[in-house]
PDB file with SEQRES, HELIX, SHEET and CRYST1 records, atoms N, CA, C and O in Angstrom:
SEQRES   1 A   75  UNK UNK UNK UNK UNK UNK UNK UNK UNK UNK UNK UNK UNK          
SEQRES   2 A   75  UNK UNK UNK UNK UNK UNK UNK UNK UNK UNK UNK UNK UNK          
SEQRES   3 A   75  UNK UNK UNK UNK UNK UNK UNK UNK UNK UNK UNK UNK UNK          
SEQRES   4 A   75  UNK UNK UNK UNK UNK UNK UNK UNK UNK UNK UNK UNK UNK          
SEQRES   5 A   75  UNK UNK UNK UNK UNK UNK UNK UNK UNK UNK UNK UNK UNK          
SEQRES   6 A   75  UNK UNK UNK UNK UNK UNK UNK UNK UNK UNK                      
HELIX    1 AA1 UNK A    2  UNK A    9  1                                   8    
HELIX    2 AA2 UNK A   36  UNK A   50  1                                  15    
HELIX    3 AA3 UNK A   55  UNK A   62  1                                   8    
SHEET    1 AA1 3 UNK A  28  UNK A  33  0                                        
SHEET    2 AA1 3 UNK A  14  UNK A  19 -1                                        
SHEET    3 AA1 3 UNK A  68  UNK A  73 -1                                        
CRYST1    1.000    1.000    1.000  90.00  90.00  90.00 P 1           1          
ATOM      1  N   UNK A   1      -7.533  34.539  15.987  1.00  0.00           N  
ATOM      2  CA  UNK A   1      -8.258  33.459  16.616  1.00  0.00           C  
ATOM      3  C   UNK A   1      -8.819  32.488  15.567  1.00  0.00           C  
ATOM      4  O   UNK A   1      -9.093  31.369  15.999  1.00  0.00           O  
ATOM      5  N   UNK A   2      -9.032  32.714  14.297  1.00  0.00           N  
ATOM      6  CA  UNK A   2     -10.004  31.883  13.604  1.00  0.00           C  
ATOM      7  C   UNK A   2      -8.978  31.348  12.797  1.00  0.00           C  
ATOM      8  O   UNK A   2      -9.362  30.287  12.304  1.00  0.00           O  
ATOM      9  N   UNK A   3      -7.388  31.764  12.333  1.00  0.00           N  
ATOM     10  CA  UNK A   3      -6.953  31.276  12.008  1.00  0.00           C  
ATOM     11  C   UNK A   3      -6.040  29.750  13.210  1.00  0.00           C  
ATOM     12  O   UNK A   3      -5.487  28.771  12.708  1.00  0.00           O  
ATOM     13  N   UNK A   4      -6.120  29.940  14.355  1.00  0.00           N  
ATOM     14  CA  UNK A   4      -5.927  29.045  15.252  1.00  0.00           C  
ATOM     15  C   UNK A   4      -7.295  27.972  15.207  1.00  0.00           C  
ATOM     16  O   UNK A   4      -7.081  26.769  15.055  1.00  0.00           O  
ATOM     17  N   UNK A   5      -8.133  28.279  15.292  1.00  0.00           N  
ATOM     18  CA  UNK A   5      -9.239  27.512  15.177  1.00  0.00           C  
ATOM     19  C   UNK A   5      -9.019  26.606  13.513  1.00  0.00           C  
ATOM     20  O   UNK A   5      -8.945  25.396  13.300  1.00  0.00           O  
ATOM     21  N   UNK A   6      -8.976  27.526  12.762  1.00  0.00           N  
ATOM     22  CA  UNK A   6      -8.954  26.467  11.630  1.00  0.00           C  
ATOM     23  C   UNK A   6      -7.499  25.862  11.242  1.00  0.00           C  
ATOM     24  O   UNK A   6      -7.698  25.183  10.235  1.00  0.00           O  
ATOM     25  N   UNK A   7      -6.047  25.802  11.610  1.00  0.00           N  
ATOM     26  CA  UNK A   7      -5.285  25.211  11.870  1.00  0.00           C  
ATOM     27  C   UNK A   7      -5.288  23.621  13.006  1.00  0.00           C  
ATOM     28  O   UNK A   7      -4.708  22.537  12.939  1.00  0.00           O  
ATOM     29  N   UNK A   8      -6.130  24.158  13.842  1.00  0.00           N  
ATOM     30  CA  UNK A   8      -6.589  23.129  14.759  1.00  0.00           C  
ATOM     31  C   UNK A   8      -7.146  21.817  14.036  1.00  0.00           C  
ATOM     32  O   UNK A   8      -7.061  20.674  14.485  1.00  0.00           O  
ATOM     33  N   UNK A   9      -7.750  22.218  12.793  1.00  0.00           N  
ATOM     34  CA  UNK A   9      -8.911  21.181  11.924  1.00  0.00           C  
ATOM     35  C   UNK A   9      -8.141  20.312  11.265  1.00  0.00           C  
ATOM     36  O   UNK A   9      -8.035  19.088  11.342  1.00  0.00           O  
ATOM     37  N   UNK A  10      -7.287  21.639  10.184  1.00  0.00           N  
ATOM     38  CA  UNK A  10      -6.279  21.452   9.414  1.00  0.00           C  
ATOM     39  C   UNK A  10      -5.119  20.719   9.911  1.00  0.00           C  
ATOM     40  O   UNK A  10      -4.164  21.421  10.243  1.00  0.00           O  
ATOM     41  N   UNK A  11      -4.981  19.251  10.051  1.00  0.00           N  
ATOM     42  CA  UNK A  11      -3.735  18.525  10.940  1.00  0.00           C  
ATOM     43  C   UNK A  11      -2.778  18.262   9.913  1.00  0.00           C  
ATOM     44  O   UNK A  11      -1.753  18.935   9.804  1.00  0.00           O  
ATOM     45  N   UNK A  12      -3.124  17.123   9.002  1.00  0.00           N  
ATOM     46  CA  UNK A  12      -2.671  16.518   8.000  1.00  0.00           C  
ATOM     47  C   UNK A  12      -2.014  17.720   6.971  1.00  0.00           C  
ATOM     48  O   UNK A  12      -2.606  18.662   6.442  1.00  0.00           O  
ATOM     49  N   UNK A  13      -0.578  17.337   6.884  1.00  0.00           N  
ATOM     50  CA  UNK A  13       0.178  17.618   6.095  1.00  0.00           C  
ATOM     51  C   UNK A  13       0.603  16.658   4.483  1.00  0.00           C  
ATOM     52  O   UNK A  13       1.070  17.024   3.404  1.00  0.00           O  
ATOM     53  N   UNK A  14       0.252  15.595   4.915  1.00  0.00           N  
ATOM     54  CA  UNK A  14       0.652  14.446   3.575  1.00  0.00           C  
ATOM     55  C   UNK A  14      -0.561  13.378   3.514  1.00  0.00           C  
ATOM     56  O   UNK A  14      -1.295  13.028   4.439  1.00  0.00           O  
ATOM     57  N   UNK A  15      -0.564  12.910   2.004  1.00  0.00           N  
ATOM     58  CA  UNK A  15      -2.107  12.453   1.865  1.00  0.00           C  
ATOM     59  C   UNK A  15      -1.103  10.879   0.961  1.00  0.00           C  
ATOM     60  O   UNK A  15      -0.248  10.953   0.079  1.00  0.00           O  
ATOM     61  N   UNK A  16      -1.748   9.476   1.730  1.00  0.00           N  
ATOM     62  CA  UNK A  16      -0.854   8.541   1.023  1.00  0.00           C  
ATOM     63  C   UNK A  16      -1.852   7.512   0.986  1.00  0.00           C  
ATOM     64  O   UNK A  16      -2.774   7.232   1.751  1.00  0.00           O  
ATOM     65  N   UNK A  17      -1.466   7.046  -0.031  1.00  0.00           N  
ATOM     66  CA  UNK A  17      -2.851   5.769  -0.569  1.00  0.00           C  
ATOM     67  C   UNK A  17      -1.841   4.822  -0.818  1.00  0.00           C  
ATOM     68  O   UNK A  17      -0.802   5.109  -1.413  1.00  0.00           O  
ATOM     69  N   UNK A  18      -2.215   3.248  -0.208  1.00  0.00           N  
ATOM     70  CA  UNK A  18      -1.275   2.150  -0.300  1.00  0.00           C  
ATOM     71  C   UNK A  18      -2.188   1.017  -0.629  1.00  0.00           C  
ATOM     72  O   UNK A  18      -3.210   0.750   0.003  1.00  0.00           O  
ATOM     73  N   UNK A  19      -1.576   0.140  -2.042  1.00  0.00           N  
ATOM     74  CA  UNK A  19      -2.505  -0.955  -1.729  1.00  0.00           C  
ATOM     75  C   UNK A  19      -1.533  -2.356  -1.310  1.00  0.00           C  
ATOM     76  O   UNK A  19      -0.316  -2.227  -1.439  1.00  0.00           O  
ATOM     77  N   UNK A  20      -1.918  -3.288  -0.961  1.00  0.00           N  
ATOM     78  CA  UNK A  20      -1.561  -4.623  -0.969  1.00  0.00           C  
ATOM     79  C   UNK A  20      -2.068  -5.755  -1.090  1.00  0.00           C  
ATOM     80  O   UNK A  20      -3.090  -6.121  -0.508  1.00  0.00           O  
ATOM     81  N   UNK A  21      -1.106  -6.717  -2.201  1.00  0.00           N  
ATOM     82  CA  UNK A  21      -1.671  -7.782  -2.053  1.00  0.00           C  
ATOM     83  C   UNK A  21      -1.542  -8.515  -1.171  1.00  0.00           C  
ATOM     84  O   UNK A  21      -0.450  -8.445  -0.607  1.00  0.00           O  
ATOM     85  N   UNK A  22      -2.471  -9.461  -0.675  1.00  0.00           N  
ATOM     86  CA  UNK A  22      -2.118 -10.288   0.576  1.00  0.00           C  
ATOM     87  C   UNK A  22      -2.341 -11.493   0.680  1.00  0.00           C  
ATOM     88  O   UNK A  22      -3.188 -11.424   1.571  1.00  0.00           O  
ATOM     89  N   UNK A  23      -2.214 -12.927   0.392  1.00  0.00           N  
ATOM     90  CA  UNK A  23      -2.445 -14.452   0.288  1.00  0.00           C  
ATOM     91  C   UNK A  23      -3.954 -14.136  -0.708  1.00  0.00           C  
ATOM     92  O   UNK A  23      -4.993 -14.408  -0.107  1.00  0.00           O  
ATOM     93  N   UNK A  24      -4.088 -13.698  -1.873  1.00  0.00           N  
ATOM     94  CA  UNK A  24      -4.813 -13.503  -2.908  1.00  0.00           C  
ATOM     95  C   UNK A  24      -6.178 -12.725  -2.633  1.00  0.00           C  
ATOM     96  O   UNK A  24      -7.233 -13.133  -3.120  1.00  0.00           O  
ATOM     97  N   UNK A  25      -6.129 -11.865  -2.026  1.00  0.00           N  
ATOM     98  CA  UNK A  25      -6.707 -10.486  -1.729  1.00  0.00           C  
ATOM     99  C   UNK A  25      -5.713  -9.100  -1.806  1.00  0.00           C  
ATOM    100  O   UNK A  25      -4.528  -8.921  -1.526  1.00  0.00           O  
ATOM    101  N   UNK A  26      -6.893  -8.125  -2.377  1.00  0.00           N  
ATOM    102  CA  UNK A  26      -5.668  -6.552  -2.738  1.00  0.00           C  
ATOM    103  C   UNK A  26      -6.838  -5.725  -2.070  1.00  0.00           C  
ATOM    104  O   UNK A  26      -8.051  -5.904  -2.179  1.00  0.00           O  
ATOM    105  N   UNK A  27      -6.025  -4.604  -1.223  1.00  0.00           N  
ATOM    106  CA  UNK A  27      -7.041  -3.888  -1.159  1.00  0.00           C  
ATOM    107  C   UNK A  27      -5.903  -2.582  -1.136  1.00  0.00           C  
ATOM    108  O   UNK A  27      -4.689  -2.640  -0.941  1.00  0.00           O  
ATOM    109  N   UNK A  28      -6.744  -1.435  -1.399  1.00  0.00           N  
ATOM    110  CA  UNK A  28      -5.944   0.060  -1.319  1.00  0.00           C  
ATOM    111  C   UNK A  28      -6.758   0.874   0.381  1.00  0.00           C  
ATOM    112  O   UNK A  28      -7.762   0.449   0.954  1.00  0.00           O  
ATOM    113  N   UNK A  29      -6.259   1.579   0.621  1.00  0.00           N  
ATOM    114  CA  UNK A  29      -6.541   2.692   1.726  1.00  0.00           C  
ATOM    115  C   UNK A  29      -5.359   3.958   1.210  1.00  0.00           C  
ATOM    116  O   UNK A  29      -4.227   3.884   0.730  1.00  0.00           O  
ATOM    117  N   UNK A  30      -6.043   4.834   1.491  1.00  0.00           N  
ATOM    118  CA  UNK A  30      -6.049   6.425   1.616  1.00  0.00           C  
ATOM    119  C   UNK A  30      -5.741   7.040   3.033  1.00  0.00           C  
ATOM    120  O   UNK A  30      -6.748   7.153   3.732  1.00  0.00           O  
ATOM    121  N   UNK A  31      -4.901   7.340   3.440  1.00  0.00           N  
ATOM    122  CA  UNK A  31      -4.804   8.376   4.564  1.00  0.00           C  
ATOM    123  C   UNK A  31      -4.212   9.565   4.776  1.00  0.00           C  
ATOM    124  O   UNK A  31      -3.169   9.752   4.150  1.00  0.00           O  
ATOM    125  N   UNK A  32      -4.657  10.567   5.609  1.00  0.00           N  
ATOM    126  CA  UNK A  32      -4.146  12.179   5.507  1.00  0.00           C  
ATOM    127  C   UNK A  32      -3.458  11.938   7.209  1.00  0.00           C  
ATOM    128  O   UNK A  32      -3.948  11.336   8.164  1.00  0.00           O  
ATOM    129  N   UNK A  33      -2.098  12.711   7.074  1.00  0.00           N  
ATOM    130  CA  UNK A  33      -1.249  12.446   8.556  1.00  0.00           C  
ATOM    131  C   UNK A  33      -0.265  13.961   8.591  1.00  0.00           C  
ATOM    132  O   UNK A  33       0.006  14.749   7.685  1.00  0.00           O  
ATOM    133  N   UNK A  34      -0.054  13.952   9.422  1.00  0.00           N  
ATOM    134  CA  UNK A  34       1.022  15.468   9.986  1.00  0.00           C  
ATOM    135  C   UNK A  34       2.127  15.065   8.635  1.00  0.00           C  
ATOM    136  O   UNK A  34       2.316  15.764   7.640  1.00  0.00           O  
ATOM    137  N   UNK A  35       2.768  13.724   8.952  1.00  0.00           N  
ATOM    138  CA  UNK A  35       3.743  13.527   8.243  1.00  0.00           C  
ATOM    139  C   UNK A  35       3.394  12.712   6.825  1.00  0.00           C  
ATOM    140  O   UNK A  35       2.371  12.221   6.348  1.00  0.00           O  
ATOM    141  N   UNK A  36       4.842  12.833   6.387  1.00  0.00           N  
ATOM    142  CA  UNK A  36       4.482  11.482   5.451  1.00  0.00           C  
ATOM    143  C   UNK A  36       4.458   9.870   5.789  1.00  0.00           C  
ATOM    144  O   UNK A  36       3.879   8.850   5.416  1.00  0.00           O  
ATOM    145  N   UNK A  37       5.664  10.385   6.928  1.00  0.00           N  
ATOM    146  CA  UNK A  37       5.879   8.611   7.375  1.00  0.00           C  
ATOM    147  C   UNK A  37       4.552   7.922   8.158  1.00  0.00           C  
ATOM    148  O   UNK A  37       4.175   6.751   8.113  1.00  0.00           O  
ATOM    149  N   UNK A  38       3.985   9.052   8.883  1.00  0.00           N  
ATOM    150  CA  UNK A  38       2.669   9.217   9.608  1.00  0.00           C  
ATOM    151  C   UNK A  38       1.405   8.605   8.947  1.00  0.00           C  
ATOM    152  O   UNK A  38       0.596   7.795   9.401  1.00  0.00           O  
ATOM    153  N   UNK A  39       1.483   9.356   7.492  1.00  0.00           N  
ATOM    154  CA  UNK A  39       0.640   9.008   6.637  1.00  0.00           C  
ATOM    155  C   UNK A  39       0.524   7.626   6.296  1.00  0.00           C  
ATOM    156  O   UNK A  39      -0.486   6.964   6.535  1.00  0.00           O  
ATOM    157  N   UNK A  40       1.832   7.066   5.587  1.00  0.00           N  
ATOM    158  CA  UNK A  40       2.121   6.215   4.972  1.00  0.00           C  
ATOM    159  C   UNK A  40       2.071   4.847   6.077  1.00  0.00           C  
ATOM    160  O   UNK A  40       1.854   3.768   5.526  1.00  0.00           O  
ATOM    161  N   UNK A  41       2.204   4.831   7.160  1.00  0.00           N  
ATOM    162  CA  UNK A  41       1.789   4.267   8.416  1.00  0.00           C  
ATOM    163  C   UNK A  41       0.447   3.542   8.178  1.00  0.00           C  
ATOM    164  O   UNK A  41       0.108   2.388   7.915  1.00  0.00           O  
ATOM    165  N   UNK A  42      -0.255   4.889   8.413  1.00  0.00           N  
ATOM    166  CA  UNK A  42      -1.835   4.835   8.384  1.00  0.00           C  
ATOM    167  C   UNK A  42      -2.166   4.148   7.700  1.00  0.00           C  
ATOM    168  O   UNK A  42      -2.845   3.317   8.304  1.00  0.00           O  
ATOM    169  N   UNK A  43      -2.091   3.850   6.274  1.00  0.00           N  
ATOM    170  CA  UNK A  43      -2.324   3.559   5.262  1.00  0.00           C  
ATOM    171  C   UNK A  43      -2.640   2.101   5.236  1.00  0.00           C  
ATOM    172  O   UNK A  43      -3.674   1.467   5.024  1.00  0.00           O  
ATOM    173  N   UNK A  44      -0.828   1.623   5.659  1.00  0.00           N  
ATOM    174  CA  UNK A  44      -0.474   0.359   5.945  1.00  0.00           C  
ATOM    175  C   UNK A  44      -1.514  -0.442   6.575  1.00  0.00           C  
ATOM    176  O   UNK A  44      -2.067  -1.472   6.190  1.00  0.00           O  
ATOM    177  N   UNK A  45      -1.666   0.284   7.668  1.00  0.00           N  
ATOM    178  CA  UNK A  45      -2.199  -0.201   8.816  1.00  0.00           C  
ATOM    179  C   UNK A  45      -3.172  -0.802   8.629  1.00  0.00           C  
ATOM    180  O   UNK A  45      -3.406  -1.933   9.055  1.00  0.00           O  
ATOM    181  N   UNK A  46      -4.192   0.175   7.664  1.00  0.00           N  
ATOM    182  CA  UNK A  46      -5.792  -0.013   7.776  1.00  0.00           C  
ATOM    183  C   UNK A  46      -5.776  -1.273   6.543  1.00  0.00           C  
ATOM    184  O   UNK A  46      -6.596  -2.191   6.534  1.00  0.00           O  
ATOM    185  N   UNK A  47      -4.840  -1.132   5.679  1.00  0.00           N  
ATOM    186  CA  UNK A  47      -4.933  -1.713   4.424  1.00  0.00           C  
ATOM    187  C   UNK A  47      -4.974  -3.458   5.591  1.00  0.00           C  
ATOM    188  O   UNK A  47      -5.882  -4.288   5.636  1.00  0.00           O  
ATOM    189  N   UNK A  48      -3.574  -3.460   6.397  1.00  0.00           N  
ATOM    190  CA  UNK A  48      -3.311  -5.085   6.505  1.00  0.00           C  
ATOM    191  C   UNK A  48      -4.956  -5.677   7.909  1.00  0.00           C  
ATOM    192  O   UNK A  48      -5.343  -6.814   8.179  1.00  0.00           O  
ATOM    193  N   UNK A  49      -5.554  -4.070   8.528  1.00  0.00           N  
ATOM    194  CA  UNK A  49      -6.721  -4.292   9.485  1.00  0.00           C  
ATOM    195  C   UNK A  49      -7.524  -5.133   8.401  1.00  0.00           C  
ATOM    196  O   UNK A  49      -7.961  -6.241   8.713  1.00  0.00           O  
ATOM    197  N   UNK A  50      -7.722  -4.603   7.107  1.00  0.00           N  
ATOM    198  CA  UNK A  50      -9.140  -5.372   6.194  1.00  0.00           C  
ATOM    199  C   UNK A  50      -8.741  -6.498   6.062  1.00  0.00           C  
ATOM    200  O   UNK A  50      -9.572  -7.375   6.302  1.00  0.00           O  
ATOM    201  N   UNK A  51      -7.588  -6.859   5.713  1.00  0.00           N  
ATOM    202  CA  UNK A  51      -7.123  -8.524   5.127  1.00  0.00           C  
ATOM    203  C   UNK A  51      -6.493  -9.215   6.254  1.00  0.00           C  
ATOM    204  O   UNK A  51      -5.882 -10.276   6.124  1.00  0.00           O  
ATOM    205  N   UNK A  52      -6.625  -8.695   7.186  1.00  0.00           N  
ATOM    206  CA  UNK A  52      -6.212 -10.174   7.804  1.00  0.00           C  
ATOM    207  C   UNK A  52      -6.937 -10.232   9.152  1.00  0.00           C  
ATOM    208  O   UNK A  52      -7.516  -9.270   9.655  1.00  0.00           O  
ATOM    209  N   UNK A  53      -6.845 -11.475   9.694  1.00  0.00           N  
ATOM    210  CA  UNK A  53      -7.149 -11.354  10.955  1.00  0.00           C  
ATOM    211  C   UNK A  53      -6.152 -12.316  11.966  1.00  0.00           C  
ATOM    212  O   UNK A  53      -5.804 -13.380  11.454  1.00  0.00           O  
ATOM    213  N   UNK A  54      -5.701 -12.063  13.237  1.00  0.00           N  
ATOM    214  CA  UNK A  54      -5.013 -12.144  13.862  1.00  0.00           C  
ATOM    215  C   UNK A  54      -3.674 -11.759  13.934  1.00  0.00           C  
ATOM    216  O   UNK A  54      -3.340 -11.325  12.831  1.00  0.00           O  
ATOM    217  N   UNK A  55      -2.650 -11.718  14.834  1.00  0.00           N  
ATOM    218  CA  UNK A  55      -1.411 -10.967  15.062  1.00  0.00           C  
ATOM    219  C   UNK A  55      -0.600 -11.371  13.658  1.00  0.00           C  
ATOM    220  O   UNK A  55      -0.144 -10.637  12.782  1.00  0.00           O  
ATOM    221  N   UNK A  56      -0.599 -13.004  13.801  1.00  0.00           N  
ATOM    222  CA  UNK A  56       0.750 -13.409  13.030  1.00  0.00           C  
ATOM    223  C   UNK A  56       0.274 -12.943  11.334  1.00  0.00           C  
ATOM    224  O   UNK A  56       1.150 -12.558  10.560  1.00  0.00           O  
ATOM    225  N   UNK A  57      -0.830 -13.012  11.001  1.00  0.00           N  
ATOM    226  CA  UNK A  57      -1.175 -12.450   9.528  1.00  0.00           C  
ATOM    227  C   UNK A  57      -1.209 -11.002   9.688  1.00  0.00           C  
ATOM    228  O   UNK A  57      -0.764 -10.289   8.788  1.00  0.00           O  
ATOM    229  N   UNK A  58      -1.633 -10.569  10.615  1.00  0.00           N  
ATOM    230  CA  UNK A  58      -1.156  -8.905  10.855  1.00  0.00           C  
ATOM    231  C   UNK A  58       0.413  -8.663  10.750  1.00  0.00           C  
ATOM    232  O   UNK A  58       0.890  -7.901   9.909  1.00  0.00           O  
ATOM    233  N   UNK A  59       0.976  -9.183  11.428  1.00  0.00           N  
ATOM    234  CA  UNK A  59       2.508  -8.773  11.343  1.00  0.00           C  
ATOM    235  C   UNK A  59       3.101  -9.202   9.511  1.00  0.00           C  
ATOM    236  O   UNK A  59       3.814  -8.436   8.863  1.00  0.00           O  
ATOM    237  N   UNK A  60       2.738 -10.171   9.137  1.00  0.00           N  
ATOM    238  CA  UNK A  60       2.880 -10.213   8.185  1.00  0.00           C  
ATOM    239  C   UNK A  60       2.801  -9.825   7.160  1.00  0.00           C  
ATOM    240  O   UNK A  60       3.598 -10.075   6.255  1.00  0.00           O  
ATOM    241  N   UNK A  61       1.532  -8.924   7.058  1.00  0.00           N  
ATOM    242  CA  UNK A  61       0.854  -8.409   5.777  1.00  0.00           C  
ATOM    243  C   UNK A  61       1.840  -7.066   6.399  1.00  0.00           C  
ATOM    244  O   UNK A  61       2.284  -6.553   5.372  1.00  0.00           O  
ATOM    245  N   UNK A  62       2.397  -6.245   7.642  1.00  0.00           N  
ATOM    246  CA  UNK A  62       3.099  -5.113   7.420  1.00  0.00           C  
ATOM    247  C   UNK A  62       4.366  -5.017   7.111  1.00  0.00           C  
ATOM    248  O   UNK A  62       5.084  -4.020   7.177  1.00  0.00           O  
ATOM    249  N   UNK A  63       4.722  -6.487   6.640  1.00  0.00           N  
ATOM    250  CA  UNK A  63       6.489  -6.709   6.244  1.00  0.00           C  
ATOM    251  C   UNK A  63       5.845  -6.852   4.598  1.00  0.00           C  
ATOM    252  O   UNK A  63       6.704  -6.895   3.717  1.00  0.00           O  
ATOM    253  N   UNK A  64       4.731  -6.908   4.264  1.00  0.00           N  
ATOM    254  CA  UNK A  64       4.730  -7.415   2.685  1.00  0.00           C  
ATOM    255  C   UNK A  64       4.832  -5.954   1.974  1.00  0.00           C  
ATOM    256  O   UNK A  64       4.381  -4.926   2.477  1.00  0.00           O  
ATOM    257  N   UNK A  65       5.563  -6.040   0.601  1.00  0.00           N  
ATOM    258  CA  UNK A  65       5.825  -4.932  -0.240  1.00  0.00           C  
ATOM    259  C   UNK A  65       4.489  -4.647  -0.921  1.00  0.00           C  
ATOM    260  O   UNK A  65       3.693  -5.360  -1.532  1.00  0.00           O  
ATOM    261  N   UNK A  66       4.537  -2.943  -0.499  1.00  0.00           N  
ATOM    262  CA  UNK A  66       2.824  -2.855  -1.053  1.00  0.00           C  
ATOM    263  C   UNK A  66       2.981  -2.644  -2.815  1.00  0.00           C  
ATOM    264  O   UNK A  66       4.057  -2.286  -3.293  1.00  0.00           O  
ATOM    265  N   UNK A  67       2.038  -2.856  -3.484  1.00  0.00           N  
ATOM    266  CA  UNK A  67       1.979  -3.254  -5.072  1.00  0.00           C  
ATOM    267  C   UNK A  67       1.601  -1.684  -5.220  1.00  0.00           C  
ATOM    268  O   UNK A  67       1.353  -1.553  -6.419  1.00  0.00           O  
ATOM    269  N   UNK A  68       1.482  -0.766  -4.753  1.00  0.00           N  
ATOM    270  CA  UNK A  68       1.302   0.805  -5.259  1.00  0.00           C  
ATOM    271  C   UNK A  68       1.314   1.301  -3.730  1.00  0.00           C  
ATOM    272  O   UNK A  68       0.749   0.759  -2.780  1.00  0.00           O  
ATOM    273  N   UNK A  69       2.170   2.572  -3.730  1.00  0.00           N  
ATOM    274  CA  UNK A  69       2.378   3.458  -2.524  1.00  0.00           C  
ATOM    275  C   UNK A  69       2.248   4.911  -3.472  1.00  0.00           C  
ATOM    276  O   UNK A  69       3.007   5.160  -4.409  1.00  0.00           O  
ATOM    277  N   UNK A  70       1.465   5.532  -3.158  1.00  0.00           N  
ATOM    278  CA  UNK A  70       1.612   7.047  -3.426  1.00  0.00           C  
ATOM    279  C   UNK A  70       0.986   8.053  -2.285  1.00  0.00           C  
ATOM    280  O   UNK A  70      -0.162   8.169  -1.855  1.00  0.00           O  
ATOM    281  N   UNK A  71       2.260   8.758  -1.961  1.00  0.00           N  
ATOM    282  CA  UNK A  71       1.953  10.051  -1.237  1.00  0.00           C  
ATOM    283  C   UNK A  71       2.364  11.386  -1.778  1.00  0.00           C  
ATOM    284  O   UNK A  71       3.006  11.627  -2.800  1.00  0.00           O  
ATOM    285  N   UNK A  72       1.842  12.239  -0.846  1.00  0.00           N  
ATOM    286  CA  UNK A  72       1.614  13.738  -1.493  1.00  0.00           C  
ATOM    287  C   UNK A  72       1.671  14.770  -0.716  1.00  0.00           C  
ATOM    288  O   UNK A  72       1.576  14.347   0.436  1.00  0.00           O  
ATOM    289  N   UNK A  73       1.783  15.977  -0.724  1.00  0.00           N  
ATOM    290  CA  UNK A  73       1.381  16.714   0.700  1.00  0.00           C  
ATOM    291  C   UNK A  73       0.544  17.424   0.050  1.00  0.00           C  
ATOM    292  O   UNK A  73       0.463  17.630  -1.161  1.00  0.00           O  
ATOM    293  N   UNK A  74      -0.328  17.941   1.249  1.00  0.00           N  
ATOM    294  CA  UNK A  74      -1.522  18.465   0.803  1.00  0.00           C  
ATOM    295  C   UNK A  74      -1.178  20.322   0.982  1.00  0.00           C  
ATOM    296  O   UNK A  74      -0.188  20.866   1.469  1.00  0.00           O  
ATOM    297  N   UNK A  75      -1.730  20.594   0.714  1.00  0.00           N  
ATOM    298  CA  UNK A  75      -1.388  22.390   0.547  1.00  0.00           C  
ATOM    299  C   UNK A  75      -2.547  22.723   1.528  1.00  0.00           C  
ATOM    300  O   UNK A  75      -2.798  23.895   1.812  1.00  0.00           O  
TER     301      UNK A  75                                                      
END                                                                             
């Protein structure tokens, strides 16, 4: 039972930190996800949420090549 309980906690399998530059702002984010692609998602995501605002600079900043991607899995 307690190992079900603490598997339950334990989700994240891969740990990925992405930064990007974006029309002369950089920022990095960190995220822990089941997967890597999951992870590396996350990452994206939150990185292009800080720098931009609205759809069309949103969609944009997730087609831009991030300037450092590193992921990992976590043990």
């Amino acid at each position: 039972m307690a190992f079900v309980i603490y598997r339950s906690f334990h989700v994240a399998g891969y740990r990925c930190s992405v930064c990007i530059d974006f029309r002369g702002r950089a920022v990095c984010r960190t995220v822990d996800g089941p997967s890597q692609r999951e992870a590396l998602t996350g990452a994206t995501t939150n990185v292009c949420a800080d720098l931009t605002s609205g759809v069309t600079d949103s969609m944009a900043c997730q087609r831009t090549q991030p300037s450092k991607v590193d992921c990992s899995a976590l043990n």
